[in-house]
C-alpha positions as CSV (number, residue, x, y, z in Angstrom):
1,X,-21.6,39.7,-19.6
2,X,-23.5,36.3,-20.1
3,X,-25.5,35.4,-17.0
4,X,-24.3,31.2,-16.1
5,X,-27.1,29.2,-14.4
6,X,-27.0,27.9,-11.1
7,X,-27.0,24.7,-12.2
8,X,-24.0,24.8,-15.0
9,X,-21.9,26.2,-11.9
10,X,-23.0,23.6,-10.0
11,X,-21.9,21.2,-12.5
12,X,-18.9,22.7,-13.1
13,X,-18.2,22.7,-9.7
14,X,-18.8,19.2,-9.0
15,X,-16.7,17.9,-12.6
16,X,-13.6,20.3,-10.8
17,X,-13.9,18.3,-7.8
18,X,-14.3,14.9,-9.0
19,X,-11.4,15.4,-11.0
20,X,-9.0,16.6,-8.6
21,X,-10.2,13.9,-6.2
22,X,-9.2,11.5,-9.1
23,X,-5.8,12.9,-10.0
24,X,-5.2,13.0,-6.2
25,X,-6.1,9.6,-5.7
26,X,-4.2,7.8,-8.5
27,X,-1.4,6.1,-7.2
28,X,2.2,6.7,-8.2
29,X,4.1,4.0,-10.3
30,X,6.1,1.7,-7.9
31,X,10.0,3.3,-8.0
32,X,12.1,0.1,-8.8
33,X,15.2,1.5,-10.1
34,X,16.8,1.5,-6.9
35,X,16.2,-2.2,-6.4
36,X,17.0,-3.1,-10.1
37,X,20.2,-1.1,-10.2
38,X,21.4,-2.5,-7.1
39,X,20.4,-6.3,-8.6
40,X,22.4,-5.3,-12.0
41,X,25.6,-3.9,-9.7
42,X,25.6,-7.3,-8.1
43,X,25.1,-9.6,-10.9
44,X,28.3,-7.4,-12.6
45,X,30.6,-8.0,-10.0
46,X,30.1,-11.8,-9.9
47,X,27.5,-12.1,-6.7
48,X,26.4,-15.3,-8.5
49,X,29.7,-17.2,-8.2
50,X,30.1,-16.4,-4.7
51,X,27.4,-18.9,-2.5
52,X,26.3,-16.0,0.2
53,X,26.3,-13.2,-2.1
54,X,24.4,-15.2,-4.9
55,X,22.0,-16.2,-1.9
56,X,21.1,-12.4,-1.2
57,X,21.4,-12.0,-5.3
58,X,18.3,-14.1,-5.4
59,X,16.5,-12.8,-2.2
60,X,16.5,-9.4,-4.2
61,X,15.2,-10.6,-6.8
62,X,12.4,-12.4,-5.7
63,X,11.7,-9.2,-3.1
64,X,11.5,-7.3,-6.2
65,X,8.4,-9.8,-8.1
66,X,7.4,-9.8,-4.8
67,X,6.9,-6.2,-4.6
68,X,5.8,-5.9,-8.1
69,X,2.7,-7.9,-7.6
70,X,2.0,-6.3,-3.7
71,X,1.7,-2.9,-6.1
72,X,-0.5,-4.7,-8.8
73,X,-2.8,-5.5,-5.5
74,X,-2.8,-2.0,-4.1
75,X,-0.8,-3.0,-1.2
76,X,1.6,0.3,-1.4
77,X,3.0,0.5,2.0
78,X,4.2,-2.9,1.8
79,X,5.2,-3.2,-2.1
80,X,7.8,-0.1,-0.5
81,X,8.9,-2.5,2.3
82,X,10.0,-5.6,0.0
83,X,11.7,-2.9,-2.4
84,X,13.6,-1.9,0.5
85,X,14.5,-5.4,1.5
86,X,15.3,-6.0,-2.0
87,X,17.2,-2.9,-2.5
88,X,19.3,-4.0,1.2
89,X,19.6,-7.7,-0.5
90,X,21.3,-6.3,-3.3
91,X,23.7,-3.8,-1.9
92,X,25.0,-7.3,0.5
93,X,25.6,-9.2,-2.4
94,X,27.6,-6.8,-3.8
95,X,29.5,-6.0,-0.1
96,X,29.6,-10.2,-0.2
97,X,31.2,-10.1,-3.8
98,X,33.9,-7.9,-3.6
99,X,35.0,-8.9,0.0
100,X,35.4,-13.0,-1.7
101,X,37.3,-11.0,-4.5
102,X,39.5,-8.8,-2.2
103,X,40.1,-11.7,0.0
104,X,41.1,-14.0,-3.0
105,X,43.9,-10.9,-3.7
106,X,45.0,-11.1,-0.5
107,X,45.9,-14.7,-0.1
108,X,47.4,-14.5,-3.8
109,X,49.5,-11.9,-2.4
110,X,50.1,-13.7,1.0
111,X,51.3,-16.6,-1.2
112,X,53.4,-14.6,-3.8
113,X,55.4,-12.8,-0.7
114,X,55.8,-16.7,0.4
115,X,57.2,-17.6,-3.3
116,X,59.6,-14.7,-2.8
117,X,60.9,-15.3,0.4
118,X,61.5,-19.1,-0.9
119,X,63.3,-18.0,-3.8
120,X,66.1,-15.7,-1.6
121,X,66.9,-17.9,0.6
């Protein structure tokens, strides 16, 4: 068996813990699908024709550069926070969009039940 010198170990040692303190200290990419999903849902049910739903529309968007460059600066905690508030944006506009287009079926209904009544009298 080879005899290792104090010192290699040593070194050894000290490489092993400097690169676990690395690996352990590396940040993880910012998780943005959640927020971009939710801004693509929105968008694809028409939260830009509708004025409060494209309101939030572009709250979440801007939440989400906003968050972006927070995680380019390091600021984690709150790069989370405006993808959370982005994320929340989103889903509204969505909520927003398809209430303006279940309402707009309503009151064509409403007004086709008035047709008919019209038209049997």
């Amino acid at each position: 068996m080879r005899h290792i010198s104090k010192t290699a170990l040593m070194v050894f040692a000290m490489a092993a813990a400097t690169t676990a303190i690395v690996v352990g200290c590396a940040t993880p990419p910012l998780r943005t699908e959640a927020s971009t999903s939710g801004i693509r849902a929105a968008e694809e049910v028409g939260a830009a024709k509708v004025p409060q739903a494209s309101y939030h529309l572009q709250l979440a968007k801007e939440e989400l550069e906003n968050a972006k460059s927070l995680a380019a600066k390091d600021q984690k905690e709150m790069a989370v926070s405006m993808l959370s508030r982005a994320e929340a944006d989103a889903e509204l506009a969505v909520a927003l969009s398809r209430e303006d287009a279940e309402r707009a079926e309503a009151v064509a209904a409403v007004d086709r039940v008035r047709q008919l009544r019209q038209e049997n009298k």
